[in-house]
Backbone as CSV, one residue per row, in Angstrom:
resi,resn,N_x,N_y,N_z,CA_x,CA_y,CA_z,C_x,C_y,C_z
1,UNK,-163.490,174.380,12.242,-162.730,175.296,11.411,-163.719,176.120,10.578
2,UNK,-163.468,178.037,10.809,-164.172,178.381,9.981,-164.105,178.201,8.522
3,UNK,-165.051,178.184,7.664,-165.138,178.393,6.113,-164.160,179.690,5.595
4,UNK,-163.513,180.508,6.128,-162.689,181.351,5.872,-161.190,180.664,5.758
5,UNK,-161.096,180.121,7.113,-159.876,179.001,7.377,-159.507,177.812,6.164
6,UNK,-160.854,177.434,5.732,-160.816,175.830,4.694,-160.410,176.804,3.138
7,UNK,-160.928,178.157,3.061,-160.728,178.798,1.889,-159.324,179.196,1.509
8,UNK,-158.818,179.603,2.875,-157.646,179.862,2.422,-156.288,179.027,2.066
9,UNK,-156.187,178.030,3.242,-155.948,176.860,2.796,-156.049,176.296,1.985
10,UNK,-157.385,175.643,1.471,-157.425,175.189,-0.187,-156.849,176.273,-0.865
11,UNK,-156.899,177.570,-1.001,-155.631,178.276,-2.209,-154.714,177.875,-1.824
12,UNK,-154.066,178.004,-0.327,-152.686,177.950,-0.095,-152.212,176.861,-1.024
13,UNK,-152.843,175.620,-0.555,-152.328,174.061,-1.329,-152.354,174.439,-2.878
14,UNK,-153.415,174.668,-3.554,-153.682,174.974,-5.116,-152.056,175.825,-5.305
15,UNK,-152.189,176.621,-4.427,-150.832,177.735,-5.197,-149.493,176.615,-5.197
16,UNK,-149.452,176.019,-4.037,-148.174,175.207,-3.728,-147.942,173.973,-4.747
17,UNK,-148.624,173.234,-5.156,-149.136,172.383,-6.436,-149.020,173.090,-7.821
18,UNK,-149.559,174.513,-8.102,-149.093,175.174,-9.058,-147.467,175.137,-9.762
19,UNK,-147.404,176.031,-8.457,-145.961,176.844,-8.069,-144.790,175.403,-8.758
20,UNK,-145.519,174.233,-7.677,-144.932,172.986,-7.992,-144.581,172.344,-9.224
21,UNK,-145.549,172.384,-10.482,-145.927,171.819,-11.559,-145.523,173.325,-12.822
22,UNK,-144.962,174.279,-12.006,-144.266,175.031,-12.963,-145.583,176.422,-13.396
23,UNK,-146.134,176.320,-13.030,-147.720,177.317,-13.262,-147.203,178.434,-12.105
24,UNK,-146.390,178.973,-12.358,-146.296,180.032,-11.527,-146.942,181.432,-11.070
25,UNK,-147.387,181.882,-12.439,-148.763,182.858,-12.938,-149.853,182.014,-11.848
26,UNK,-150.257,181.137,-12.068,-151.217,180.635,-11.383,-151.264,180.766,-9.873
27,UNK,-149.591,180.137,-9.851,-150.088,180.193,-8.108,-149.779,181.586,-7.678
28,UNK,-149.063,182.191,-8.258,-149.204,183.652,-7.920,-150.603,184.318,-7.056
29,UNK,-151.520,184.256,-8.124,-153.207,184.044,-8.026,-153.636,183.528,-6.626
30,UNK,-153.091,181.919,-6.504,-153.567,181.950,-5.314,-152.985,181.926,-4.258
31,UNK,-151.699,182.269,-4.278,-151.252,182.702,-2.962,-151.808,184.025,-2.865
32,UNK,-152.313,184.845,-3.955,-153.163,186.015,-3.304,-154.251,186.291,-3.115
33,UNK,-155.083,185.038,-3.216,-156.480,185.207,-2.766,-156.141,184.664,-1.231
34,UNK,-154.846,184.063,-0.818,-154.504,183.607,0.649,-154.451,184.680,1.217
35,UNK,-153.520,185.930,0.841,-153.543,187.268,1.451,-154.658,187.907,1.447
36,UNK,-155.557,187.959,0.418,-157.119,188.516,0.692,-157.539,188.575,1.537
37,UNK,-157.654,186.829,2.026,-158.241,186.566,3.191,-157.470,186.737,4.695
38,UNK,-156.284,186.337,4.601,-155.072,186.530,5.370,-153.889,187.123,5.320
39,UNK,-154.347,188.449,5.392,-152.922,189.330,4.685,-151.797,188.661,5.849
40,UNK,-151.542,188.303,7.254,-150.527,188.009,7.695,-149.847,186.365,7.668
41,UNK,-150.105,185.910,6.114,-149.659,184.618,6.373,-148.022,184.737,5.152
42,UNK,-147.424,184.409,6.162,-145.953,185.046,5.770,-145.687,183.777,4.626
43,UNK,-145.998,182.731,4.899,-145.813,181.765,3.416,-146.267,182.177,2.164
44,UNK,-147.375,182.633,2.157,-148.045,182.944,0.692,-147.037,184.423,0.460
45,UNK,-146.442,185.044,1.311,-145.917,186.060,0.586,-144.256,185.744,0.150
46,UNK,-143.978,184.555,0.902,-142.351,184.066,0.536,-142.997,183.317,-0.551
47,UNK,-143.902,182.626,-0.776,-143.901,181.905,-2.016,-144.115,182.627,-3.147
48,UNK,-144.904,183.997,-2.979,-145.096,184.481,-4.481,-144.060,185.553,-5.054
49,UNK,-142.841,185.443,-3.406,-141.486,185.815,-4.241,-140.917,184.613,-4.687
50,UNK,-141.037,183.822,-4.370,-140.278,182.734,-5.272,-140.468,182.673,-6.732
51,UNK,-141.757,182.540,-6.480,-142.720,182.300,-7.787,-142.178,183.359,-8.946
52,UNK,-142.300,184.639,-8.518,-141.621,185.845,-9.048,-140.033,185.443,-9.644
53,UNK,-139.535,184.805,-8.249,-137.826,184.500,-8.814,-138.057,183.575,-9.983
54,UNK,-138.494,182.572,-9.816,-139.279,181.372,-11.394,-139.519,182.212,-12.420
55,UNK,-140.129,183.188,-12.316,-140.529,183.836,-13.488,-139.201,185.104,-14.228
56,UNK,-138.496,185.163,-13.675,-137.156,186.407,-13.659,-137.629,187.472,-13.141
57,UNK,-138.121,187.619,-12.261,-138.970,189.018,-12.037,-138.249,189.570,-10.408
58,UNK,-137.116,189.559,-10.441,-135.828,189.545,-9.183,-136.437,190.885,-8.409
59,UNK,-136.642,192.157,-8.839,-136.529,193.261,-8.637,-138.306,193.387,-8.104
60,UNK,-138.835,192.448,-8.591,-140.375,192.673,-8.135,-140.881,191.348,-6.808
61,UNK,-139.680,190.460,-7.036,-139.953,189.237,-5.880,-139.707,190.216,-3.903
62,UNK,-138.927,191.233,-4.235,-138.186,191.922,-3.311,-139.302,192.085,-2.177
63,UNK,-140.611,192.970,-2.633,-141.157,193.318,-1.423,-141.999,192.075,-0.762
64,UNK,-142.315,190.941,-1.787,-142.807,190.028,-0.951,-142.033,189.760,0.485
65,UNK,-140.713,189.256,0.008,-139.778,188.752,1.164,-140.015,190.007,2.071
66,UNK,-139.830,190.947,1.854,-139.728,192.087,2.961,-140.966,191.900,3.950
67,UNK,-142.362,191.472,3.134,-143.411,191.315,4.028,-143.471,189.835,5.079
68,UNK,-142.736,189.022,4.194,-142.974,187.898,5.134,-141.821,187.989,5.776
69,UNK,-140.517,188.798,6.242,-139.888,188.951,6.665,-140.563,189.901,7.833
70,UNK,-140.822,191.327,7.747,-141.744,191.771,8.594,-142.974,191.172,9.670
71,UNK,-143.431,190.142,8.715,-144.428,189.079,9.703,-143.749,188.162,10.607
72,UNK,-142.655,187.652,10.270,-142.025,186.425,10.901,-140.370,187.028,10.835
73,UNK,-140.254,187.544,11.806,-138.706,188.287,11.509,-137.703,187.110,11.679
74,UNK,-137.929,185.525,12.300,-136.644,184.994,12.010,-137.052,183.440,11.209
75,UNK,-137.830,184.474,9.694,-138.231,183.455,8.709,-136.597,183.263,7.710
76,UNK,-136.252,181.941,8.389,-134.975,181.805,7.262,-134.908,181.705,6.084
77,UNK,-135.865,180.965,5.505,-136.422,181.176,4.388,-136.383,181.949,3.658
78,UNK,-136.871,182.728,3.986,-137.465,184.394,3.192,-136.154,185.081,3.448
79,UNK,-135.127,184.597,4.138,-133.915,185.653,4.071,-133.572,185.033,3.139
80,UNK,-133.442,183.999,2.945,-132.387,183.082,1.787,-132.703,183.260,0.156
81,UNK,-134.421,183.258,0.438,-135.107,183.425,-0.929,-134.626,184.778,-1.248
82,UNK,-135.297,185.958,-0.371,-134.806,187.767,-0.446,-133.048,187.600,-1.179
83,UNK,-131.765,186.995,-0.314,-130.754,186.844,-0.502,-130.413,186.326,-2.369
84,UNK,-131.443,185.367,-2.625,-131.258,185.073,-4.324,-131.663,185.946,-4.797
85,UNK,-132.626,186.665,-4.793,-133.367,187.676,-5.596,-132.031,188.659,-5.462
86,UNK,-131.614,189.003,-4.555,-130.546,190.256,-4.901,-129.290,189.769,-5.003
87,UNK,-129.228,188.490,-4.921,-127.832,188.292,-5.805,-128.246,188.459,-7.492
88,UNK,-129.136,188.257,-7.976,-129.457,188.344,-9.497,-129.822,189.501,-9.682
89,UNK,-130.383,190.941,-8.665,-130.292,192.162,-9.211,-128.711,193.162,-8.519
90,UNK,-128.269,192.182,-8.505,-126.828,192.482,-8.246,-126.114,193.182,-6.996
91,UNK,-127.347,193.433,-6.273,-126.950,193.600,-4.729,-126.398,192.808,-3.816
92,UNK,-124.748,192.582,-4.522,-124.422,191.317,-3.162,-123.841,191.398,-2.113
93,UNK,-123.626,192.592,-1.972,-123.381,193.098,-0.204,-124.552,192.758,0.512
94,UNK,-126.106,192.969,0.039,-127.044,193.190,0.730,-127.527,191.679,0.924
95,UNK,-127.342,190.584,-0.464,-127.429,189.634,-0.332,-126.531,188.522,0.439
96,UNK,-125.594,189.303,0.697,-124.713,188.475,1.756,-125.348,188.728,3.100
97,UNK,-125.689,189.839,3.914,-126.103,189.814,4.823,-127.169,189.334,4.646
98,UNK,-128.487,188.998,4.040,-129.440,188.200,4.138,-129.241,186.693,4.011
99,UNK,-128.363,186.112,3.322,-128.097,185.050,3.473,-127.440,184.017,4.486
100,UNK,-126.534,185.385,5.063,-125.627,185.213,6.418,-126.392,185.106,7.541
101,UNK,-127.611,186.027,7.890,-128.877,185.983,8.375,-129.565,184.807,8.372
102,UNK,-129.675,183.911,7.300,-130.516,182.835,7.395,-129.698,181.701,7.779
103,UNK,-128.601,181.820,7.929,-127.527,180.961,8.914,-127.294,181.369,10.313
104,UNK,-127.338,182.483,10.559,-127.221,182.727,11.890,-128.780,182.188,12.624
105,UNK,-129.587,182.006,11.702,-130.975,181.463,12.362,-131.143,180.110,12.251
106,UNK,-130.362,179.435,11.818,-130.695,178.299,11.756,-129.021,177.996,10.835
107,UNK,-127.706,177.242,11.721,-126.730,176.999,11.088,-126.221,175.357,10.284
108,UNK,-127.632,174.949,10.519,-127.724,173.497,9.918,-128.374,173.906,8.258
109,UNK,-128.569,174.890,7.394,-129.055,174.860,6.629,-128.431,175.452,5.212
110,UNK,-128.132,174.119,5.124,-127.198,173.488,4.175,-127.336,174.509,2.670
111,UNK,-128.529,174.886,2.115,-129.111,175.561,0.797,-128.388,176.863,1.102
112,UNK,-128.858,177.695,2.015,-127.446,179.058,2.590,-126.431,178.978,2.130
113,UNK,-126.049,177.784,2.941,-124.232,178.311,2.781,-123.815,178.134,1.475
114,UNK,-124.803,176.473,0.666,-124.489,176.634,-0.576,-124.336,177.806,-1.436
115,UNK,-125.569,179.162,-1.157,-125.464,179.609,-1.959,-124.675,180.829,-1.608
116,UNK,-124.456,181.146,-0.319,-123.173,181.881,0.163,-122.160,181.695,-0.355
117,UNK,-121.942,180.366,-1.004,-120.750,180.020,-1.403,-120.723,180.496,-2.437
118,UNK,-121.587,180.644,-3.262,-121.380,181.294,-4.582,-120.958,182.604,-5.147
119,UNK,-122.082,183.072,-3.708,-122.142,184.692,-3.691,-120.339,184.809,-2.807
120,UNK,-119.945,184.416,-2.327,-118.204,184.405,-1.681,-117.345,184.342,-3.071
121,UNK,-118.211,183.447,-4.054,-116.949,183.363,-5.677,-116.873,184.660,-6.135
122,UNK,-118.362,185.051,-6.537,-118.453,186.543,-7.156,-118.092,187.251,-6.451
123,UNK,-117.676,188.032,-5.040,-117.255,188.487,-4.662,-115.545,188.499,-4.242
124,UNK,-114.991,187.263,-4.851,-113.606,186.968,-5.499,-113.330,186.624,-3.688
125,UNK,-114.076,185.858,-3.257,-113.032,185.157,-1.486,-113.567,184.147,-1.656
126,UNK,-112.363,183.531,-2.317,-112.085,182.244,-2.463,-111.898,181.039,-1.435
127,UNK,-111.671,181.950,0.056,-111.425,181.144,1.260,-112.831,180.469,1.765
128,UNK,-113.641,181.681,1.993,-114.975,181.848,2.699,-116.019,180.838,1.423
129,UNK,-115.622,181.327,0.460,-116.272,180.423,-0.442,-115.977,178.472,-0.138
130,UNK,-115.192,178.387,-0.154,-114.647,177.071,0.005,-114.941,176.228,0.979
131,UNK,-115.120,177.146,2.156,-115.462,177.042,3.348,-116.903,176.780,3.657
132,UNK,-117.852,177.564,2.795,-118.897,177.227,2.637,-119.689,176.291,1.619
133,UNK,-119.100,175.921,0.552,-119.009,174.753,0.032,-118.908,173.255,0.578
134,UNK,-117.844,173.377,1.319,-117.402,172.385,2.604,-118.422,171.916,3.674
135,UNK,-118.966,173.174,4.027,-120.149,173.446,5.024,-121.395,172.347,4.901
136,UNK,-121.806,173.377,3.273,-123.027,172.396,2.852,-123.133,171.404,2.707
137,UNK,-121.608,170.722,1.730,-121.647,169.242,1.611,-121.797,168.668,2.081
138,UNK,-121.277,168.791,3.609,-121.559,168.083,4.576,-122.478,168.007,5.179
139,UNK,-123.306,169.305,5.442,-124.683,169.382,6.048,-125.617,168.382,5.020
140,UNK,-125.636,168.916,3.555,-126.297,168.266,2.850,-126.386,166.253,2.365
141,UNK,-125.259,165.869,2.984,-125.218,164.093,2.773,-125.734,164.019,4.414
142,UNK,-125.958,164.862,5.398,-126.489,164.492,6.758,-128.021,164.432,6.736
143,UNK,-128.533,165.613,5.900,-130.250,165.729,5.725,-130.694,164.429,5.636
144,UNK,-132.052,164.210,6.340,-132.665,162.848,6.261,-133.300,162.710,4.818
């Protein structure tokens, strides 16, 4: 393994341990010395929208997801994460289709529908909401 490879990695982990322990500023940092070295590693750019969402920063987490969405087009993840960020800058048409997206890619994933379900309250459908409530619960007492 090159010394480029062990560098980026050791940030990757440092940022993820950060990110972890609430240092979000921090891992910010090094999930971007990961892109320095590896602008196409689609984790460090879903994580430092997260990190962004941790911090309230909804409207600035946006283009991360877009990039690690662009790198890995059926990163569910990064639709689901993208999908919170614009339910809190109040785009929830747009956040429904991203969230709906990260179920159509993967329909075992229980955190989606949960939060589909929410975004179904605020949008006053009470059916679809319920439905997806239902969904998760169940997906979620199946997770190992």
């Amino acid at each position: 393994m090159s010394n480029k490879n062990t560098e980026w990695e050791t940030h990757f982990q440092e940022g993820n341990s950060l990110a972890n322990a609430g240092k979000h500023h921090n891992a910010i940092e090094c999930f971007e010395l990961v892109i320095d070295i590896n602008p196409a590693h689609n984790l460090s750019w879903n994580n430092i929208g997260v990190a962004m969402i941790c911090l309230g920063k909804y409207q600035d987490a946006l283009p991360n997801f877009d990039r690690a969405i662009k790198i890995e087009p059926n990163y569910k993840e990064a639709y689901h994460n993208r999908g919170l960020a614009l339910m809190e800058t109040g785009q929830l048409q747009e956040a429904l289709k991203d969230l709906s997206k990260s179920i159509e890619l993967d329909d075992t994933y229980w955190s989606a529908y949960r939060h589909r379900s929410i975004l179904y309250q605020m949008l006053k459908k009470t059916d679809e909401s319920f439905q997806d409530y239902l969904r998760a619960k169940n997906l979620e007492s199946k997770k190992p």
